[in-house]
C-alpha positions in Angstrom: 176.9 -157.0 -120.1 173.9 -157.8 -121.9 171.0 -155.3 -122.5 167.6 -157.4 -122.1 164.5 -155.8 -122.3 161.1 -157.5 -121.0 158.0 -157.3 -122.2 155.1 -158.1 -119.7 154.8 -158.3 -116.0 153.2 -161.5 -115.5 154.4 -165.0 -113.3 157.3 -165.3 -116.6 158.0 -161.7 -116.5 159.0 -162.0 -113.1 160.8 -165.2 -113.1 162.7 -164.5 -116.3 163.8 -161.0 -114.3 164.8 -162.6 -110.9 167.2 -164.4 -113.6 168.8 -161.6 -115.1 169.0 -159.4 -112.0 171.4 -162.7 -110.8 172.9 -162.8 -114.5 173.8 -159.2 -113.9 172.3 -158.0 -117.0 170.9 -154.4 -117.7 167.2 -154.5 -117.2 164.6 -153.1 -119.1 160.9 -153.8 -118.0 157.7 -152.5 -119.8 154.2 -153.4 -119.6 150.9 -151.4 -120.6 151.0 -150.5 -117.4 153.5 -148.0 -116.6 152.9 -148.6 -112.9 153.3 -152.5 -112.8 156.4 -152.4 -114.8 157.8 -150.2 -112.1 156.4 -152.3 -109.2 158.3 -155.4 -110.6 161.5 -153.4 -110.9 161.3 -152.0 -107.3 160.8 -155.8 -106.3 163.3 -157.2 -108.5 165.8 -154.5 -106.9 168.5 -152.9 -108.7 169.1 -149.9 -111.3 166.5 -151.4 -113.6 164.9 -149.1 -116.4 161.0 -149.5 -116.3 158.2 -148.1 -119.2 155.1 -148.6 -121.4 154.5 -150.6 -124.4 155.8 -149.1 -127.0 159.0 -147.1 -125.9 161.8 -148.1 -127.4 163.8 -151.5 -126.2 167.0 -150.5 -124.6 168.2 -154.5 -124.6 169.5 -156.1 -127.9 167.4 -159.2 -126.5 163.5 -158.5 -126.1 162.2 -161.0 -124.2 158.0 -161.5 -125.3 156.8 -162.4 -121.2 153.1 -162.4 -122.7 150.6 -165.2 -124.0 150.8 -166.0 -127.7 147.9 -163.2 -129.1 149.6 -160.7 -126.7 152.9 -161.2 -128.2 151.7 -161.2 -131.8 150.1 -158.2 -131.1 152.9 -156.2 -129.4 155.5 -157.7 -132.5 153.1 -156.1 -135.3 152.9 -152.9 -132.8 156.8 -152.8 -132.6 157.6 -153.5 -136.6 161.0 -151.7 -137.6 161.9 -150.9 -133.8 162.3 -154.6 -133.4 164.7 -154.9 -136.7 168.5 -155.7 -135.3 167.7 -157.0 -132.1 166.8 -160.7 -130.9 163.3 -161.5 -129.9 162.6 -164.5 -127.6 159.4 -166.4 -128.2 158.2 -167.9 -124.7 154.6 -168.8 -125.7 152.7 -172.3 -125.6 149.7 -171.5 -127.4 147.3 -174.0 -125.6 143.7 -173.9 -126.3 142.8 -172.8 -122.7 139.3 -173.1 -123.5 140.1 -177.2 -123.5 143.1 -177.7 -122.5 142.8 -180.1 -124.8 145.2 -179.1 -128.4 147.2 -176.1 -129.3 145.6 -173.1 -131.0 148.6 -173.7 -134.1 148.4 -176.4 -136.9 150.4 -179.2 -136.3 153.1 -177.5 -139.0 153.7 -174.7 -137.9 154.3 -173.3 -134.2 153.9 -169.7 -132.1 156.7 -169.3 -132.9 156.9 -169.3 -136.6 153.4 -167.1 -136.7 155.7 -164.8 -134.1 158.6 -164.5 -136.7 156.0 -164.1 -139.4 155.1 -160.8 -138.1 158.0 -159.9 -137.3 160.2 -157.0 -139.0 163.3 -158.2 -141.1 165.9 -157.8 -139.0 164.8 -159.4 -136.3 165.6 -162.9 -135.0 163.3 -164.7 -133.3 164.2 -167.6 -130.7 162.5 -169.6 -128.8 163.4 -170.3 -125.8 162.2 -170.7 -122.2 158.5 -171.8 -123.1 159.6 -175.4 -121.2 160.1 -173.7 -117.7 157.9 -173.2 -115.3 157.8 -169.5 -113.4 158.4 -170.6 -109.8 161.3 -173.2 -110.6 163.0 -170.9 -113.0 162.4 -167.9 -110.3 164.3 -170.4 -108.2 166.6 -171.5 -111.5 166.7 -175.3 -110.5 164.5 -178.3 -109.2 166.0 -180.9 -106.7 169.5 -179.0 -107.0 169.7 -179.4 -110.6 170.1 -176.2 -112.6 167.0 -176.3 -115.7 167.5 -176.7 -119.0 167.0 -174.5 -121.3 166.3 -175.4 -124.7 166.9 -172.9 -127.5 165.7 -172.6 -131.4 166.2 -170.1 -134.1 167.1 -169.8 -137.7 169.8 -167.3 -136.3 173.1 -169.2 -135.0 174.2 -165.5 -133.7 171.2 -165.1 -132.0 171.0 -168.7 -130.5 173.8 -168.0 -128.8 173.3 -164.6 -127.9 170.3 -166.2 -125.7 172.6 -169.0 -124.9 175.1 -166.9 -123.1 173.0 -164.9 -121.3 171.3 -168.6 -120.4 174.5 -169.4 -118.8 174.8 -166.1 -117.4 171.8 -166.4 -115.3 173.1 -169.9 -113.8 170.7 -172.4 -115.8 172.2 -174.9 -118.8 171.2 -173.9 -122.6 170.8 -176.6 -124.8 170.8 -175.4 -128.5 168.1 -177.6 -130.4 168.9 -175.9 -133.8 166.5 -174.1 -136.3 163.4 -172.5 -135.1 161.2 -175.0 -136.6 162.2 -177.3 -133.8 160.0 -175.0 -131.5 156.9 -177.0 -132.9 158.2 -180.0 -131.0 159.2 -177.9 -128.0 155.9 -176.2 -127.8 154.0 -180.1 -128.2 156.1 -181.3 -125.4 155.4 -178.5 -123.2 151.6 -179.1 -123.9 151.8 -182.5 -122.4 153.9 -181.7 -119.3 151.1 -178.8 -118.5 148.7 -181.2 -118.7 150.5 -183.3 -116.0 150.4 -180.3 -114.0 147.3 -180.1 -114.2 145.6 -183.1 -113.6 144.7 -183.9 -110.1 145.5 -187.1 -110.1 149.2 -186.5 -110.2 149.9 -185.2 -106.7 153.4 -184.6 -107.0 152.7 -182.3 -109.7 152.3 -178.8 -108.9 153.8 -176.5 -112.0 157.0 -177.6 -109.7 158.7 -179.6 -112.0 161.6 -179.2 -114.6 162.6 -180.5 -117.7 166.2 -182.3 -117.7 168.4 -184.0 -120.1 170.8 -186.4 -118.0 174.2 -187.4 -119.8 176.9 -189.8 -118.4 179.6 -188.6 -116.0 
């Protein structure tokens, strides 16, 4: 059974643990907030272990459920504690001041800065930053199970997340080394903006990314 520990208690936080608790994973949940991080857990159901910032992960896959300056901050925080285990990037660093561009040149991505950061030891994937929190709360959209796409510089560790992708009843689709995150973090970029302009009715951060392939 994999360990996964999650860090943050926010709309991903909570979708990403309705998945694991249905994976059967054991659950770790910690937020700055000692009290949020147990109020999640309670909700989520289950024996699920609950903290702060800062204690130690108890899963070998620590899950970032924050937005990108959050989750640089907490990997620097971390340092060694981090070494060994496999750290999953979810960010889309969007300007939110115009919705307009990412906050990361154009060759580079999140998470790439993330990894940067980030102890040696540790591999970084990224993975999950194309699924909305309600549909992958739900963990499909129109009866079809989300993709998930997956990158990392760590084959071990891209499948790690891979597995445990499986586990928790959506399809993984392993997109190769973690520099392939720029692309997946552009794409997501556009599909927000769908979501978010008015004139697209049937868009309502409802949607999910599939790739279709012949019978």
């Amino acid at each position: 059974m994999t360990g996964i520990t999650i860090i943050g208690t926010g709309s991903m936080g909570r979708a990403i643990g309705t998945r694991a608790v249905a994976a059967g994973s054991r659950i770790q949940i910690l937020d700055r907030d000692r009290t949020k991080a147990r109020e999640l857990a309670e909700q989520l159901g289950g024996d699920i272990l609950t903290g702060t910032v800062g204690d130690t992960p108890d899963g070998d896959i620590v899950v970032l459920a924050l937005p990108f300056e959050a989750a640089k901050e907490v990997v620097v925080s971390y340092g060694d504690a981090l070494s060994g285990r496999t750290v999953v990037d979810i960010t889309n660093p969007v300007d939110v001041s115009t919705f307009d561009s990412l906050v990361v040149p154009p060759d580079t991505s999140a998470a790439e800065t993330i990894a940067g950061l980030a102890a040696d030891g540790a591999a970084v994937v990224k993975a999950f930053n194309t699924t909305f929190a309600a549909t992958l709360a739900e963990g499909k959209v129109a009866g079809q199970p989300l993709d998930v796409f997956i990158a990392g510089d760590s084959a071990g560790a891209r499948k790690a997340v891979a597995d445990l992708v499986n586990a928790m009843g959506l399809h993984p689709i392993d997109v190769g080394p973690l520099r392939r995150a720029r692309e997946l973090e552009g794409f997501q970029f556009l599909m927000m903006t769908l979501q978010a302009d008015p004139a697209k009715q049937d868009f309502n951060w409802n949607t999910g990314v599939k790739i279709l392939t012949p019978a």
